[in-house]
N, C-alpha and C positions, 0 to 999 in steps of 0.2 A: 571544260573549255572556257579559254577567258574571252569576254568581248567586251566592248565601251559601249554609254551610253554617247550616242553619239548626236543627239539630238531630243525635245522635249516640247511637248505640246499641248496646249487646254482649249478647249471650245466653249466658252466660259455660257453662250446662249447658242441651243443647238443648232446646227445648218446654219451658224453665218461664218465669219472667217475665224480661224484657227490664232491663237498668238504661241509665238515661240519664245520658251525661258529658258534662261541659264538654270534654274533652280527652283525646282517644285515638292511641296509638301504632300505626302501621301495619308488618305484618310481612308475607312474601309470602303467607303463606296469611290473609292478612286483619287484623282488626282483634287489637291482643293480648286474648287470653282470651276471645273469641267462639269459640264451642261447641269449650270443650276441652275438654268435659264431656257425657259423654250418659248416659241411663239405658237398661238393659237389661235383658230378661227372661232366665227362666234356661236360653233356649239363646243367649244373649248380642246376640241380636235385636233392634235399635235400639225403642224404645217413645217414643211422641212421643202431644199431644194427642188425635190421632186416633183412639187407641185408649185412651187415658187424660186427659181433659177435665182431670180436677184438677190436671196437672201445669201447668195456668196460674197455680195458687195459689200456685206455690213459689217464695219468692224468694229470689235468691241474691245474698248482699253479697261481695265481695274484700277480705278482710282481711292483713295484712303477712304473715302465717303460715299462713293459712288460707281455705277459702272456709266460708261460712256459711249453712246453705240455712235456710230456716223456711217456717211453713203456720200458716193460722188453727187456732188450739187444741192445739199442738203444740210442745214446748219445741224454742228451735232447737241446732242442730249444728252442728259443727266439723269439717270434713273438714281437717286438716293436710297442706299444700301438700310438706309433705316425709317423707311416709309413707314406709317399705320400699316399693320395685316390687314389684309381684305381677304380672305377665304374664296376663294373660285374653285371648281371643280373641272381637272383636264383630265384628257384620255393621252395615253401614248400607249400605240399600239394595241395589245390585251388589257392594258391597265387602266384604270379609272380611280383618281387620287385625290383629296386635296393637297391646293398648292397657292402660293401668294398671288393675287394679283397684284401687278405693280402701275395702274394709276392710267387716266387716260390719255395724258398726254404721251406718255409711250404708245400707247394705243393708236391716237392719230397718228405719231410719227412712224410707224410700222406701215399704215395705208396709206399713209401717202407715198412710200417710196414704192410698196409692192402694188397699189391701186386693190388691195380688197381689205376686207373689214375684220383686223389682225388684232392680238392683244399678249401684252406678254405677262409671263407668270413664273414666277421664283419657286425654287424646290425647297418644299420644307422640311426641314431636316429632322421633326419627328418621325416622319414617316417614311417605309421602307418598300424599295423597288426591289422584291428579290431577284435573283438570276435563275435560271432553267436547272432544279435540284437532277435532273437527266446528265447536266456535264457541272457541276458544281456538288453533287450530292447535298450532305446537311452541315453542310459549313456555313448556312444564313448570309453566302456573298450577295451582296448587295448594291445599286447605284442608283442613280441620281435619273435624268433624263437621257440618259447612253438609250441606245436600242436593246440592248440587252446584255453587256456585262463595262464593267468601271473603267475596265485600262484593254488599249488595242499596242501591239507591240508587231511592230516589221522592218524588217531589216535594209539597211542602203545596198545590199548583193541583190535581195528580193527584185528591186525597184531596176537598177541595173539588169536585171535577167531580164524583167519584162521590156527593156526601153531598148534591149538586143533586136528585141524581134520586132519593132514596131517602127514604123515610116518616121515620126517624128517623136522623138522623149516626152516624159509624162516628167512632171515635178510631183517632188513624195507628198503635196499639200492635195491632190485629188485621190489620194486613200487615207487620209483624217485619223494618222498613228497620233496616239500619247507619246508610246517609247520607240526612239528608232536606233538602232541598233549599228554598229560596224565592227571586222571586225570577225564574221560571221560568213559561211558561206550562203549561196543563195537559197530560201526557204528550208536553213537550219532552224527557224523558230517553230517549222512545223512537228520537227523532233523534237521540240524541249519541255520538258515534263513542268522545269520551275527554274527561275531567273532569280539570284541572289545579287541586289545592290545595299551595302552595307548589311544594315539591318535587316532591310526591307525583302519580303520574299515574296515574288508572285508565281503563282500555277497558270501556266498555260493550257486553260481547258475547252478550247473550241476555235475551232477555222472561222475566218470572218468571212461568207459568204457577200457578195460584192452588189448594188444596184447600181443605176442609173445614174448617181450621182460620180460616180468618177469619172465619166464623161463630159462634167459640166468644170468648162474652166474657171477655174477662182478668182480669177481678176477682174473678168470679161462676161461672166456668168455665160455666156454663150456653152451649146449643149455640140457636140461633136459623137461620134460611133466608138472611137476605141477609152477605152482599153479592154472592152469586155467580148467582142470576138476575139479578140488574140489570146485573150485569160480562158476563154471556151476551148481553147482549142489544145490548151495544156493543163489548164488549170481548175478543171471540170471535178467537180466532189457529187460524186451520185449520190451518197446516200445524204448533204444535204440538200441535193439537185438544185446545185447552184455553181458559181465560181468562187472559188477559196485565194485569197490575198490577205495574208497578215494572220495572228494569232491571238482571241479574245482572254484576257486574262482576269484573275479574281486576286484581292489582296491577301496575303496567309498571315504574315507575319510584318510587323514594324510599322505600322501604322501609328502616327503621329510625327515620322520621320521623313527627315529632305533626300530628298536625290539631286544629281547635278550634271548638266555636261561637261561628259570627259572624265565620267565613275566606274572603276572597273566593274563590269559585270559578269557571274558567278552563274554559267549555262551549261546543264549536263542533259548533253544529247542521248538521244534513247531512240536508237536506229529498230 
């Protein structure tokens, strides 16, 4: 079955705002510059929406030299892509790594806008986040500061299914896809074993079980109820006893190579 890419996405520091490319570079732990970036508290503690709504507000631009975060009402920043290393040690989730810190004055500007005592820190790329070998086996997939695997992939039918049944539409930016898909029918990516774009071949090995964050609107950081009774109510995965929205993926093949919106994509459904 043929679909497009129909859209592209990095989250360049995790839980803040998403940027949308025409054209993204694939490396094994994912897309380049998707969450080499996370914020953390001061026992180095991963910090995401869930516990800080505002960090929807932060947006981050990739500059030749630097990354640039900004917030309404807030002069923006310059975090220099080639500061001194400074070695810190953070936790995401089960893990516990080193990873850069990136200096205090990011530091300050993180508490000032969220009002607690934040610090951010770059993924070092010696070092490897594997994925869960339970849906990855011993392929050594690996990624960056994701939750648990490199590239999330869902499709614009998906998103249209759920916004059928819901009082007011959801925009695809409060389920934080890499790849979105069209082209496809609704939660055909739950059937797809592996997605071919050019060279590039990803395995689709895991339902993306859903939190609290897709609640929280991205503009406005404000938190609302749906879209997660309505996804309960159809979209219920028992045996991850959770809600299933979108498909986690691993890189197989072509790694080093671009993808781009509006690339045909190479999807064989497996009913």
């Amino acid at each position: 079955m043929n679909a497009t890419l129909a859209a592209l996405f990095i989250y360049p520091v995790k839980s803040c705002r998403g940027l949308a490319l025409p054209r993204a570079r694939l490396t094994t732990r994912g897309l380049e510059h998707d969450r080499e970036w996370l914020i953390v508290d001061r026992d180095g503690r991963f910090v995401t929406q869930r516990e800080q709504p505002r960090l929807a507000q932060i947006i981050p631009v990739l500059q030749s030299d630097a990354l640039q975060l900004s917030a309404p009402g807030l002069p923006p920043i310059n975090v220099d892509l080639k500061q001194p290393t400074v070695v810190t040690e953070v936790t995401v989730w089960r893990d516990t790594l080193p990873a850069w810190d990136q200096g205090d004055e990011a530091a300050d500007w993180l508490s000032r806008w969220t009002g607690a005592p934040l610090r951010l820190a770059r993924f070092d790329p010696a070092q490897r986040r594997y994925c869960n070998p339970d849906y990855v086996g011993d392929r050594g997939a690996h990624h960056a500061f994701a939750d648990g695997y490199p590239v999330l992939v869902v499709s614009e039918a998906s998103l249209a299914d759920l916004n059928s049944r819901l009082d007011s539409a959801l925009p695809m930016n409060r389920f934080r896809p890499n790849i979105v898909l069209s082209g496809v029918e609704a939660f055909d990516e739950d059937h797809c074993a592996e997605l071919g774009i050019g060279r590039v071949k990803l395995l689709l090995v895991k339902p993306c079980t859903r939190c609290r964050i897709t609640t929280i609107d991205q503009e406005t950081a404000e938190a609302g109820v749906e879209p997660l009774p309505t996804l309960a109510s159809y979209r219920h995965d028992a045996e991850l006893a959770g809600v299933a929205f979108g498909m986690n993926a691993i890189v197989s093949a072509g790694a080093g190579s671009s993808i781009s919106v509006g690339n045909a994509v190479r999807a064989h459904l497996d009913f």
